[in-house]
C-alpha positions in Angstrom: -9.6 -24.5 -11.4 -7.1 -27.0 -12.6 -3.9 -27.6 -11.0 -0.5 -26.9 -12.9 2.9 -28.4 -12.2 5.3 -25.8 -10.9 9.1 -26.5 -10.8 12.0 -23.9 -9.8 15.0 -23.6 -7.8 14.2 -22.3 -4.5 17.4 -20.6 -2.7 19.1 -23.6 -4.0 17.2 -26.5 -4.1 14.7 -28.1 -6.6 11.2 -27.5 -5.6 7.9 -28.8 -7.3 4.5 -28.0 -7.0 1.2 -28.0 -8.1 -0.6 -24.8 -7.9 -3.8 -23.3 -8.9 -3.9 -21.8 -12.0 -3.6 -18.0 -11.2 -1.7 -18.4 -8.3 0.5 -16.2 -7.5 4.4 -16.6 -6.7 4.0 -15.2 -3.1 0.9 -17.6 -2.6 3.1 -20.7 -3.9 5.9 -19.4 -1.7 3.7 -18.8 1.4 1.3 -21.5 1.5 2.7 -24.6 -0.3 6.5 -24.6 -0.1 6.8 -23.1 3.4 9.0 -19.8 2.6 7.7 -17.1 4.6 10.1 -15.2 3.7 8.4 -12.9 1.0 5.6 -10.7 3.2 2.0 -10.1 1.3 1.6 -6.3 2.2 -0.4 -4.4 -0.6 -0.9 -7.5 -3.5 -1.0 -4.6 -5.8 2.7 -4.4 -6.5 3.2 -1.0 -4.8 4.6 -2.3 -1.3 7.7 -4.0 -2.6 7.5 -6.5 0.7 6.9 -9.5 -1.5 9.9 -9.0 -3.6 12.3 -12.0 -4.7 14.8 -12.6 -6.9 14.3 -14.5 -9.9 17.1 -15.1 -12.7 18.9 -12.1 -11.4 15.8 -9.9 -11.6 13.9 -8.0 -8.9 10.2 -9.3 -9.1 7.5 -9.0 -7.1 5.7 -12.1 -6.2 2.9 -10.9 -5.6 2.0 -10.2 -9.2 4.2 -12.7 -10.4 1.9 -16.2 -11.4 4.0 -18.9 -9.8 2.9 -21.1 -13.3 5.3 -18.4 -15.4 8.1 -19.6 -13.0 8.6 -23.3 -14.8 12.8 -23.5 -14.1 13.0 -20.4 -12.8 16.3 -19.9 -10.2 14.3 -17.5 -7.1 16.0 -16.4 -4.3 14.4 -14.8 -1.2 15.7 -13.6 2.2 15.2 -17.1 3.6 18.4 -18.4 1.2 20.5 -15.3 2.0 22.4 -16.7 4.6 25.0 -19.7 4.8 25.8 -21.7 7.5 23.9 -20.3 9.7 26.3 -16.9 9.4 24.0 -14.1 8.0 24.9 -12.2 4.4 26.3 -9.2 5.2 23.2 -7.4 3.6 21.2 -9.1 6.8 23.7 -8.3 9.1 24.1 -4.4 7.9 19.9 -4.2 8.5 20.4 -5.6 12.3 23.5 -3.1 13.0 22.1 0.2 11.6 18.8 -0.8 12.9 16.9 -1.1 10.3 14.6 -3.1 10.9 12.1 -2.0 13.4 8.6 -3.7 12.6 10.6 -6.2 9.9 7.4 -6.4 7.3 9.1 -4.4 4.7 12.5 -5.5 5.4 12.7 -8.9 3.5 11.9 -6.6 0.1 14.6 -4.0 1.0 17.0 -6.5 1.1 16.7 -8.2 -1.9 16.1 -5.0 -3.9 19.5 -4.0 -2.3 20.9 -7.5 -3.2 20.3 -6.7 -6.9 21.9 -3.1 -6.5 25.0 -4.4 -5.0 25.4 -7.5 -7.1 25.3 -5.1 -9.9 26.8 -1.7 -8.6 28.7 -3.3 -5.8 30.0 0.4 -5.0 26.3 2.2 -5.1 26.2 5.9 -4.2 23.8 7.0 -2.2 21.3 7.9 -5.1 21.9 4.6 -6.4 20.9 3.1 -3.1 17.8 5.6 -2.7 16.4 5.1 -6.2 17.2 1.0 -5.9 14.6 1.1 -3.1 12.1 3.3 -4.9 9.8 0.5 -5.5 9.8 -0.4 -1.2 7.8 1.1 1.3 8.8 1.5 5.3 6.4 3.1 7.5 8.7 2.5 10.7 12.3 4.0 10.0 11.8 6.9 7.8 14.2 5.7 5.3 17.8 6.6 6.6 18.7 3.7 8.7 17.9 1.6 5.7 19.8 3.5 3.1 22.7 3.4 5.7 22.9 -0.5 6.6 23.0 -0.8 2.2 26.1 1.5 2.3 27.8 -0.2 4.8 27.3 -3.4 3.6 28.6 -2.2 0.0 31.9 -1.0 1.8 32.3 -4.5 3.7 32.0 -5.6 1.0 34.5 -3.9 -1.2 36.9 -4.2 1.9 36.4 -8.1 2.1 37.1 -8.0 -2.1 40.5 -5.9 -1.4 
């Protein structure tokens, strides 16, 4: 296989790469830049524990080719927090305990990222079909659908 040049922002920061041709996004992630951020679950694209962000758009990296990134600006979990100070989306997971084995929490929280950076006051249907695409087989759903509404309304109260 020949190698391709990859080049992207990564939570930030230029990365470059070269990479298989055909490999995927999570794979590039994972193995060559370090970010373990993104979890492989299914690689079929029905788990949702792979997803990132990627010029604004939920996408899952496992079925994403990391060559069709070329300037791409991704964001995973790993970039979330600043300073050392977690987003309030990380911090509403730890408080409503949401995150008992983790594996599926790194694709919650970035498919709740793109709710509330686009609804920023989601109901809780907004919040339930925004995490359609996820799959949890530890909480049953509820403490995770409650951390996203509490981080929406600190949220709005830090904005007032």
């Amino acid at each position: 296989m020949a190698k391709v040049p990859v080049q992207f922002i990564l939570n930030g920061s230029e990365k470059a790469e070269f990479v298989e041709s055909g490999t995927t996004l999570l794979n590039a992630l994972r193995d060559k830049i370090g970010d373990t951020s993104p979890k492989g679950g299914c690689h079929q694209g029905t788990c949702g524990a792979c997803s990132v962000i990627i010029d604004g758009e939920l996408r899952l990296s496992c079925l994403t080719l990391a060559e069709t990134c070329g300037g791409a600006d991704i964001k995973t979990t790993a970039g979330l927090a600043e300073g050392g100070v977690l987003h309030p989306l990380q911090r509403a997971f730890l408080d409503a305990f949401a995150t008992q084995c983790g594996f599926c929490t790194p694709g919650m929280i970035m498919a709740a990222k793109v709710l509330l950076d686009r609804t920023p006051n989601p109901s809780r249907e907004d919040v339930i079909e925004a995490l359609s695409g996820n799959i949890c087989r530890c909480t049953g759903y509820e403490p995770i659908i409650q951390a996203v509404l509490s981080a929406a309304r600190a949220n709005s109260q830090n904005a007032a």
